[in-house]
N, C-alpha and C positions, 0 to 999 in steps of 0.2 A: 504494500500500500504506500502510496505516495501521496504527501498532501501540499498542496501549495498557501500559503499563510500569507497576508498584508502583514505589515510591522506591527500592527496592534493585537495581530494573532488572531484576527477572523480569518475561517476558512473561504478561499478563493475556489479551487477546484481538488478535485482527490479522483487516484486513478488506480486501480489493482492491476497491476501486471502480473499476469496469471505465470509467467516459465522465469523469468529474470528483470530484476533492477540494471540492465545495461545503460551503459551513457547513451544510445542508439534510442531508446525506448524513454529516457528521461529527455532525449530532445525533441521527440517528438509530441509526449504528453505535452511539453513546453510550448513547444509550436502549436499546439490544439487549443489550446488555451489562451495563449499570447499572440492571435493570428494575424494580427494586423502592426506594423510597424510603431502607429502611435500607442497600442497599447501594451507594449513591450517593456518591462523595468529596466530600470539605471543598473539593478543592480539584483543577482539572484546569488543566494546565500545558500549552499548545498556541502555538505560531508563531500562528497564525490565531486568538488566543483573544478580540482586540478586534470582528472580524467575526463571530464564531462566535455572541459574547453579543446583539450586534444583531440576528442573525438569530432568536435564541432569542427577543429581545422584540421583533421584529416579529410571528412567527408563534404569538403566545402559549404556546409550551414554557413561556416562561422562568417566568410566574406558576402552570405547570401542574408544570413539572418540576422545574425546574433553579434555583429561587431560593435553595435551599441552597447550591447549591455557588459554587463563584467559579472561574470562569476567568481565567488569569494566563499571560499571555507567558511564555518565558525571557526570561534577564538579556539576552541578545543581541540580542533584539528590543526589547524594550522600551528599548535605550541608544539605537536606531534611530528609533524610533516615539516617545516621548514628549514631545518638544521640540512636535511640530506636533499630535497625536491627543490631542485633551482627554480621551473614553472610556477610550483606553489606560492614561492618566496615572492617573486618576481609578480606572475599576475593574477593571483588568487587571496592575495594579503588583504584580512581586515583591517588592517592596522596598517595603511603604508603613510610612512613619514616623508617622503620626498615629492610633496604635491599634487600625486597622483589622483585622490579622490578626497579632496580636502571636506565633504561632507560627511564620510566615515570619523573623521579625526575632526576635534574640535582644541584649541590651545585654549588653555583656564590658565586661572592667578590663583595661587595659593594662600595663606593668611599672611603670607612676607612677601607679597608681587611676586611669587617666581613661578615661573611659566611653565606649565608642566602641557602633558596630551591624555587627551581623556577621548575613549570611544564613542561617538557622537551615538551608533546603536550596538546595545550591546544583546548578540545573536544569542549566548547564553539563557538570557531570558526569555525570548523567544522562544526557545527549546523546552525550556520549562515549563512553559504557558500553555505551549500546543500538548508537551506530557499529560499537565493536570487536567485539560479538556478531554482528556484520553482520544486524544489523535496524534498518531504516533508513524512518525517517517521512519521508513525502516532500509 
């Protein structure tokens, strides 16, 4: 079962893949879903979102469909995965600090002005929220 979540954690759509979770079968639940250009996200937040994108730019989706959007790990995965996975590092990062998606990251002042980054959404909770609704991406 697959479910697709808004940030506020209302379910959008949900799909059973009866034989396999492949990146193949989660792009095109994606596509089913998101079929038109303008309504396609900034931004999709998937466990599998470094596999997902390979697959996209293998099977040319990605120059067809999907070059807008950015797929991105949660924080949980990606603390997992980016030591060794250049891709993930590189273009799966919730957390990137060099400009890239400066709506992911927000700079705050601390109680002594010093500027720290704080994750503007944090996917962990999100996770949580779809858990306790008991819908569960698997």
């Amino acid at each position: 079962m697959e479910t697709i979540c808004a940030p506020c954690g209302v379910v959008v759509a949900w799909a059973k893949f009866a034989k396999s979770e492949s990146q193949t079968n989660i792009l095109a639940f994606l596509k089913s879903v998101f079929s038109t250009e303008e309504s396609r996200p900034n931004y999709i937040c998937i466990d599998k979102a470094c596999a997902v994108l390979c697959t996209a730019i293998a099977n040319s989706s990605w120059d067809q469909i999907w070059q807008p959007t950015h797929f991105i790990v949660d924080s949980y995965h990606y603390i997992n995965y980016r030591t060794s996975d250049y891709i993930c590092r590189k273009w799966c990062n919730p957390i990137p600090l060099d400009g890239f998606a400066p709506n992911l990251v927000t700079v705050k002042r601390d109680s002594d002005r010093q500027k720290y980054y704080k994750l503007a959404f944090n996917t962990q909770i999100y996770i949580r929220k779809v858990l306790s609704g008991f819908l569960v991406e698997s």
